[in-house]
Every structure is written in structure tokens, then in C-alpha cells.
C-alpha positions in Angstrom: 0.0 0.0 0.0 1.1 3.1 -1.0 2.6 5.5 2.1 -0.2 7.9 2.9 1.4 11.9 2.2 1.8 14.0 5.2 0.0 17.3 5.3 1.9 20.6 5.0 3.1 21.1 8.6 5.2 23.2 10.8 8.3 21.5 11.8 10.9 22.4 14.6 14.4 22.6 12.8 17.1 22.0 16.4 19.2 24.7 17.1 22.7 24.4 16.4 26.1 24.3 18.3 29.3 24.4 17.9 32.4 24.4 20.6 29.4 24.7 23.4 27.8 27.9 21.9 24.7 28.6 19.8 25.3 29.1 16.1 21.8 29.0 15.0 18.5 29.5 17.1 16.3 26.3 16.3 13.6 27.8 14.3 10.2 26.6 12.5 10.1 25.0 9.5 7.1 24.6 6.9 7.4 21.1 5.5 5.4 20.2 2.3 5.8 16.8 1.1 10.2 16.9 0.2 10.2 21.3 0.4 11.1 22.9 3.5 10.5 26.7 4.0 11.8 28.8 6.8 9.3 31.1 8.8 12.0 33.1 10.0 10.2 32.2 13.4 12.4 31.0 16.7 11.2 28.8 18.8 9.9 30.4 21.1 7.3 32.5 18.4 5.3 29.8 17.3 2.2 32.5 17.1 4.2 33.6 14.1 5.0 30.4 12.8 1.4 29.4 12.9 0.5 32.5 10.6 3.3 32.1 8.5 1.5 28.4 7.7 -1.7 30.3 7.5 -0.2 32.3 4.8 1.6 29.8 3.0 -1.8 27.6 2.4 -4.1 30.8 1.3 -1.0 31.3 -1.1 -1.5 27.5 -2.3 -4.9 27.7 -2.8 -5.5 30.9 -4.1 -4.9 30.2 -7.7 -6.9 26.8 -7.2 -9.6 26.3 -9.7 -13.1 26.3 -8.3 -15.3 23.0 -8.3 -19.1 24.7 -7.4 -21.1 22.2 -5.2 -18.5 19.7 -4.2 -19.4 17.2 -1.2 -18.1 17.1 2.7 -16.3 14.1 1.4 -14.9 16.0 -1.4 -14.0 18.9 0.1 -10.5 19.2 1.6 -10.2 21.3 5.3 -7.4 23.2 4.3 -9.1 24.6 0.9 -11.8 25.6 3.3 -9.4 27.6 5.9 -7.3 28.9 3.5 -10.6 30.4 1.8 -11.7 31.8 5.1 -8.5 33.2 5.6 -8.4 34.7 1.8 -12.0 36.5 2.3 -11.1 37.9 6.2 -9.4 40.6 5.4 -10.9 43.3 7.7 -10.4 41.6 10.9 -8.6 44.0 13.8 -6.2 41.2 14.4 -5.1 39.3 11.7 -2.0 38.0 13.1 -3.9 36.7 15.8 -6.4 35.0 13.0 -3.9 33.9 11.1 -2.3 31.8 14.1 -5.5 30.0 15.0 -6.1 29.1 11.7 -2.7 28.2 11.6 -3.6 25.6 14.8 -6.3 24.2 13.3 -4.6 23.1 9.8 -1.9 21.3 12.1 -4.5 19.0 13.3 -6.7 18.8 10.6 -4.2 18.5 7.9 -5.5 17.2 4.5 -8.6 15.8 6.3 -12.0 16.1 4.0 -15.2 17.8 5.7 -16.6 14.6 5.9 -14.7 13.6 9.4 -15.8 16.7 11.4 -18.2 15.6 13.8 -18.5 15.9 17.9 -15.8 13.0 18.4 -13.1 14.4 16.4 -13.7 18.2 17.6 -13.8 16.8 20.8 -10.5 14.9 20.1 -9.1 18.5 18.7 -10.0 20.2 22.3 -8.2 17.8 24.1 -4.7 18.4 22.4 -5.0 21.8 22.5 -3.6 24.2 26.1 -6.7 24.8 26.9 -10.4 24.3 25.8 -11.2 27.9 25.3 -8.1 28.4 23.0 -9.7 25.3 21.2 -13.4 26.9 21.8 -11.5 29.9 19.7 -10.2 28.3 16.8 -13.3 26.1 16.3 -15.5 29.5 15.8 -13.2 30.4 13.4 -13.6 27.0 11.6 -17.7 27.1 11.8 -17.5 30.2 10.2 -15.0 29.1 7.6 -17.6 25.8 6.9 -20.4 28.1 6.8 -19.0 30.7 4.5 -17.2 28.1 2.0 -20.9 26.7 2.1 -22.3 30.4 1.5 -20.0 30.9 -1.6 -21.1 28.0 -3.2 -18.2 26.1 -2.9 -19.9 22.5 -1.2 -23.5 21.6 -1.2 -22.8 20.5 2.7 -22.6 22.4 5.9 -20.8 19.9 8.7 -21.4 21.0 12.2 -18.5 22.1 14.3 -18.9 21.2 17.7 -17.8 23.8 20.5 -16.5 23.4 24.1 -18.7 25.1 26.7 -17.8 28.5 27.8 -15.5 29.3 30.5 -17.9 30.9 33.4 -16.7 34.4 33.5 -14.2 35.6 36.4 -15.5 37.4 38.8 -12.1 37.7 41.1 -10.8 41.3 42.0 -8.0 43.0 43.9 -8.7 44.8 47.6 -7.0 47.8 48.2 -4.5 46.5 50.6 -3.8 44.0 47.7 -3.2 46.4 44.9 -1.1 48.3 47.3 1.2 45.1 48.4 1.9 44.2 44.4 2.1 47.9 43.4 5.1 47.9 46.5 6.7 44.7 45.4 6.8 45.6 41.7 8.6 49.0 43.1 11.5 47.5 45.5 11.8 44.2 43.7 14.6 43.4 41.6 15.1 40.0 39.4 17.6 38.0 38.2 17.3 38.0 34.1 18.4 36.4 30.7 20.5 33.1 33.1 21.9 35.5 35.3 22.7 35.2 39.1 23.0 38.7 39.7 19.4 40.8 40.0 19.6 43.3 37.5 16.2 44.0 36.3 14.2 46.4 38.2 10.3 45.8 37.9 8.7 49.5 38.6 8.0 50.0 34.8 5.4 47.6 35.1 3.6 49.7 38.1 2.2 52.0 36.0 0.2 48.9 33.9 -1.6 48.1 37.2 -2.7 51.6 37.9 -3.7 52.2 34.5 -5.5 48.9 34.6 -7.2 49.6 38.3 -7.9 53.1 36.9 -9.6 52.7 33.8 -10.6 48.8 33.6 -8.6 49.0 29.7 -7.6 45.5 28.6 -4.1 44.3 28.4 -2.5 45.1 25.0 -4.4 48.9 24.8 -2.6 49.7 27.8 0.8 48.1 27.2 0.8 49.8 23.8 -0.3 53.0 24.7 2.3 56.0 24.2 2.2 59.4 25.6 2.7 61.1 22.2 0.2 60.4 19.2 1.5 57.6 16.5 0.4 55.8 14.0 -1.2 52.3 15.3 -1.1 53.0 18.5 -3.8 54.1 21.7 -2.3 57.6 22.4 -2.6 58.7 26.5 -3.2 62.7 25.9 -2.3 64.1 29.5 -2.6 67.6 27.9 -6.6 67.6 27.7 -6.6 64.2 30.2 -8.2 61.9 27.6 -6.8 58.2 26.7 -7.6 57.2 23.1 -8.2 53.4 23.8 -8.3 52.5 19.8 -5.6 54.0 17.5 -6.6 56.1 14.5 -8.1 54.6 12.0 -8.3 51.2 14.0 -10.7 48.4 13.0 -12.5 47.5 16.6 -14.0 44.3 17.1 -17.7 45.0 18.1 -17.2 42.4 21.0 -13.8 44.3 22.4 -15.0 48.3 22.1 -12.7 51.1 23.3 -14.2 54.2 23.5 -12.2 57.0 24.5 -12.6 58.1 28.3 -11.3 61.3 30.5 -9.0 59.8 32.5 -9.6 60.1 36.4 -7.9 63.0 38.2 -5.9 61.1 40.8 -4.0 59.2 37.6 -4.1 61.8 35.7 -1.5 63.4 37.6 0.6 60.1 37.6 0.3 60.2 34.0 1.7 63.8 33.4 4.9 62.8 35.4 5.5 59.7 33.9 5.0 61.3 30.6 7.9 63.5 31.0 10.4 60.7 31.7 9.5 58.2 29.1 7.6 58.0 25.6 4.8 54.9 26.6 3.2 53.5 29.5 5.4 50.8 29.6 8.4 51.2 28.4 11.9 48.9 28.9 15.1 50.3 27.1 12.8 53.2 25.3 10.5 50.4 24.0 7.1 49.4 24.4 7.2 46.2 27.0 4.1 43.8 27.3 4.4 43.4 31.0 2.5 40.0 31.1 6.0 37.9 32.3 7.2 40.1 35.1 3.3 40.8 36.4 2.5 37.1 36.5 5.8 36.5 38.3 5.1 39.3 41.2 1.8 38.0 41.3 2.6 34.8 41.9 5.1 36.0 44.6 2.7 38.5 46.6 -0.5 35.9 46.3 1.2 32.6 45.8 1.3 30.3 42.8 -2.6 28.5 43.3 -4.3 32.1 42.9 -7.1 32.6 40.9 -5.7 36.2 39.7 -4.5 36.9 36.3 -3.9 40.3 34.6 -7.5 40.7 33.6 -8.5 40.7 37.1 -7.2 44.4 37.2 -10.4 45.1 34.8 -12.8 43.2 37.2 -11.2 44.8 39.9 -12.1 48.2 37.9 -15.6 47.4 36.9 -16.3 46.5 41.1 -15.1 48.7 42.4 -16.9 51.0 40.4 -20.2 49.1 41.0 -19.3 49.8 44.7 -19.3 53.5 44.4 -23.1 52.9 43.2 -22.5 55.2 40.2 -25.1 55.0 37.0 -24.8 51.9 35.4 -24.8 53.7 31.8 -21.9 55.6 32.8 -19.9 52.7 34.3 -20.9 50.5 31.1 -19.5 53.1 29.1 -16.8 53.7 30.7 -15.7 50.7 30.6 -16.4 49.9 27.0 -18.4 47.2 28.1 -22.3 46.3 27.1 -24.7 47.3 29.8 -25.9 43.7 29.6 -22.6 42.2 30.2 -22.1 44.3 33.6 -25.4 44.0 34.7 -24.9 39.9 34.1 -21.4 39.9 35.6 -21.0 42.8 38.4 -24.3 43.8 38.7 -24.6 42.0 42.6 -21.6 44.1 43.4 -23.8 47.5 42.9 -25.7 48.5 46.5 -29.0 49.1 44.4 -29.2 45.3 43.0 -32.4 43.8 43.8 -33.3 46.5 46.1 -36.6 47.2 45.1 -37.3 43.0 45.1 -36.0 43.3 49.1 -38.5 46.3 49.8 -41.4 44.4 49.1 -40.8 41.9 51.9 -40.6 44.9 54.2 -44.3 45.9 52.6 -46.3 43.3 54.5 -45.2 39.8 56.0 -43.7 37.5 53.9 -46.1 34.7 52.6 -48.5 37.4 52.5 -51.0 38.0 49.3 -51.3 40.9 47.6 -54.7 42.5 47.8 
């Protein structure tokens, strides 16, 4: 029996040494059939590696004559992906895109629609870090089925099973706590890159947390932000006291808004200093520095390695504490760039009006009472 050929794949070429140094980084390979075609990736970006794959099979395909009304059967997965990938080209993140899509032809490979079904997605979640990564990437590929379907490109829509969703965190920071982490990302200093010695102070990541605490903004709009306005990225204008949470001309998903907002007085004057010292938020060796490494670490080290808190607790922590205050929920929704559905369905417990008017009525008559 003839040997059955092995998908196009990403493939792990070992790094290299000679006299007990590094010569060459290992770095990912894309392997089809006999080629092989660097990424340019290490191996430590395998985000990148996955969309350089992405890329390579929406170039394969492109040119790839249409066959109207094929069957599941007939219809490879990857000439499905690669024409969702083709036809998604307004998406905010397409890196991002590209990389999932780039997971799911690894596993799929030169599989025919045929074999999707509740066993084999559920065989797909399991290898994958975690279920809502996988949960992720499969809405991607029941969109993909769907539109290949829509276009008129197979006469069969399979159905792509999904994980459940994650049940949304509801953990947040005290006051004391946000003071103990903002105090050990000040003193703290850490050993870095092998070396005994500590040498890397951690107080550029202190203003993160208090832009996070502040202003409930997610991660990467925060990390990216940059005190003087430039192309691509959310521009902090202390002049007028207003953060631009999208970049110009940004392409905002409807599910992750970011309105602009005046930024609160007490960090606003944080803000105004720091801006006069460096060029972004966070900024390591006059560069823009995603802090999610070092914060995980002092977290870790103030709370201890089985808490529940991650860096998007400083947005629930944010979005309660404002519900504490009692403020108008319109406002806080806003504010946060966040449905007024979602924090009523989430935080809403946390405001002191919740259910108020439900608790009066027991004070109305007795309880077990009917109502005349």
C-alpha cells in the first residue's frame, strides 16, 4: 500500500552548536511533502510560525480552480481555511487570526469535511492548552464551513462542535492587595536572561496596574499605549486628560469596544509625570514592554502560585469597584467599554441598588402574605 502523504506542517528545525555555543536559534520550518521553507520564526514564536503556515496555504490555494457544489467528502479542510482566511481581510487582528487558523490546519491537515463531527472536535480540544483556546479556533472553523458553504463552494454544511464557555471571572483586587503588588513591583529586583545577579528592576510595570485599576482597559491597549500620538497606537493625551483606547483609524472588534474616556484625576496626575520621563506606558530600554511575564511573576510572589488572579482581574477589579461607588450603570458601562448587559450579568450583585426594590417588598407586608 502506498505511504499515505503527510500534510503541509510546521516543523521544529534544532538549534545548532558548535564548541558549546549557539550558532543557530532552532527555528520553525514549513514542510510540504520533500520542500522545507523557513518562517524566520524562533522557537519560542510559534504565534508567528502558525500564521506564517496560515499564509503559505491561502497562497497555495488561491490560484486553485473552483469546483461549485462539491461534497463534505470531497472537500479538503485546508481549501476551506485557506478560503476563510483569503475573504477575512478586515479583521482587527489578523496576526492573531492567522495563528489560530494556523492551529487548526496542524490538526486537521489534508482531512476532508466529511470527518468533522462531535468526536473528532472533541478529540481537537483535548490536544490543544486549553479548551477555550480550542473553543477559539473552532468558531473560526464554523465560520469558515459556513461561509465556504455560503459561496457556493460545497453543497454540505458539517457541524463544528464547541466546548462550553469558560464561566466568567469574577475575582478582583482589595486595596490593601493592589497596594502590596504595586510595593513589590517597586523595590523588587530580578535576576534576568540566566543571570545570578538581580539586575532588572520591575517598577515599569507599576504603571500597567494603575492604568488597569484606573480605567478597567484591557491588556495590550494599555501596554501599547504611548504618551505622544503615532500611528497604530492608543495615544494617552495628558494635555486635555483623555486616553484614546483605539488607534486612529483602528478596526475595533464589536465584542472588544474602546471608547475613549477622560482619565480620572488622581491618575491623571501620575500620567503627566510619567510622561515627562518616558515615551509609553510601559516602556523597557525606550521600548514598548508587554508586562504579562514580570506581572504574572510578582503576582505569583505576593499571592502565591494556586491564585485565581490573572492580569484581567485588574479590569474586574475596575468594573467592582466601580459598581461599589453605586454610580449610573450607563456611565460605568460606558466607561468601561463594556455592554450594559454584560455588567449587569457579571458585576451587577456588586452595585448596592441590586435587587433593592425586590427586598422592599418583603418589608411591605409579612412575607407569605398576598397581595390585595
Amino acid at each position: 500500500m502506498a505511504r499515505r502523504k503527510k500534510p503541509v506542517r510546521l516543523w521544529l528545525f534544532p538549534e545548532q552548536r558548535k564548541d558549546g555555543q549557539v550558532v543557530r536559534q532552532a527555528t520553525w520550518y514549513i514542510k510540504h511533502g520533500s520542500k522545507r521553507f523557513s518562517t524566520g520564526c524562533v522557537e519560542d514564536d510559534q504565534t508567528g510560525a502558525q500564521a506564517a503556515l496560515a499564509d503559505y496555504l491561502t497562497s497555495l490555494h488561491a490560484e486553485e480552480e473552483t469546483v461549485r457544489e462539491k461534497r463534505a467528502s470531497e472537500t479538503l479542510i485546508s481549501d476551506v481555511i485557506a478560503h476563510y482566511a483569503s475573504e477575512k481581510t478586515d479583521v482587527a487582528k489578523p496576526r492573531e487570526l492567522a495563528a489560530r487558523l494556523g492551529q487548526l490546519l496542524e490538526f486537521w491537515g489534508d482531512r476532508t469535511l466529511d470527518v468533522v463531527n462531535e468526536g473528532t472536535c472533541n478529540a481537537y480540544v483535548r490536544q490543544r492548552s486549553t479548551a477555550q483556546a480550542a473553543r477559539r479556533e473552532l468558531e473560526d472553523f464554523r465560520a469558515a464551513v459556513v461561509m465556504y458553504a455560503k459561496h457556493g463552494r460545497c453543497r454540505e454544511i458539517v457541524l463544528v462542535s464547541l466546548p462550553d464557555k469558560a464561566k466568567p471571572r469574577e475575582e478582583y483586587f482589595t486595596r490593601d492587595q493592589v497596594a502590596a503588588l504595586l510595593w513589590y513591583l517597586w523595590k523588587t529586583r530580578v535576576a534576568q536572561g540566566g543571570k545570578r545577579t538581580p539586575v532588572r528592576s520591575l517598577k515599569h510595570i507599576a504603571p500597567f496596574v494603575l492604568m488597569g485599576i484606573y480605567t478597567g482597559t484591557r491588556s495590550s491597549r494599555m501596554w501599547k499605549a504611548s504618551f505622544k500620538r503615532m500611528p497604530g497606537r492608543p495615544w494617552i493625551d495628558v494635555e486635555n486628560g483623555v486616553f484614546y483606547r483605539a488607534a486612529p483609524k483602528e478596526i475595533v472588534a464589536k465584542n472588544k469596544r474602546a471608547g475613549a474616556i477622560r482619565i480620572p484625576g488622581r491618575l491623571l496626575v501620575h500620567l503627566r509625570r510619567w510622561s515627562k520621563q518616558r515615551d509609553y506606558l510601559v516602556e523597557w530600554h525606550g521600548r514598548p514592554a508587554n508586562p504579562r511575564k514580570g506581572l504574572f511573576g510578582a503576582i505569583d510572589a505576593v499571592f502565591g502560585e494556586d491564585s485565581d488572579y490573572v492580569i484581567h482581574t485588574l479590569r474586574h477589579t475596575c468594573a467592582t469597584w466601580l459598581m461599589w461607588s453605586g454610580g449610573n450603570v450607563d456611565d460605568i458601562a460606558r466607561f468601561l467599554s463594556m455592554s450594559r448587559d454584560i455588567l449587569i450579568k457579571v458585576y451587577g450583585h456588586h452595585h448596592p441598588d441590586a435587587d433593592r426594590v425586590v427586598g422592599d417588598l418583603f418589608m411591605k407586608k409579612p412575607g407569605g402574605s398576598r397581595a390585595a
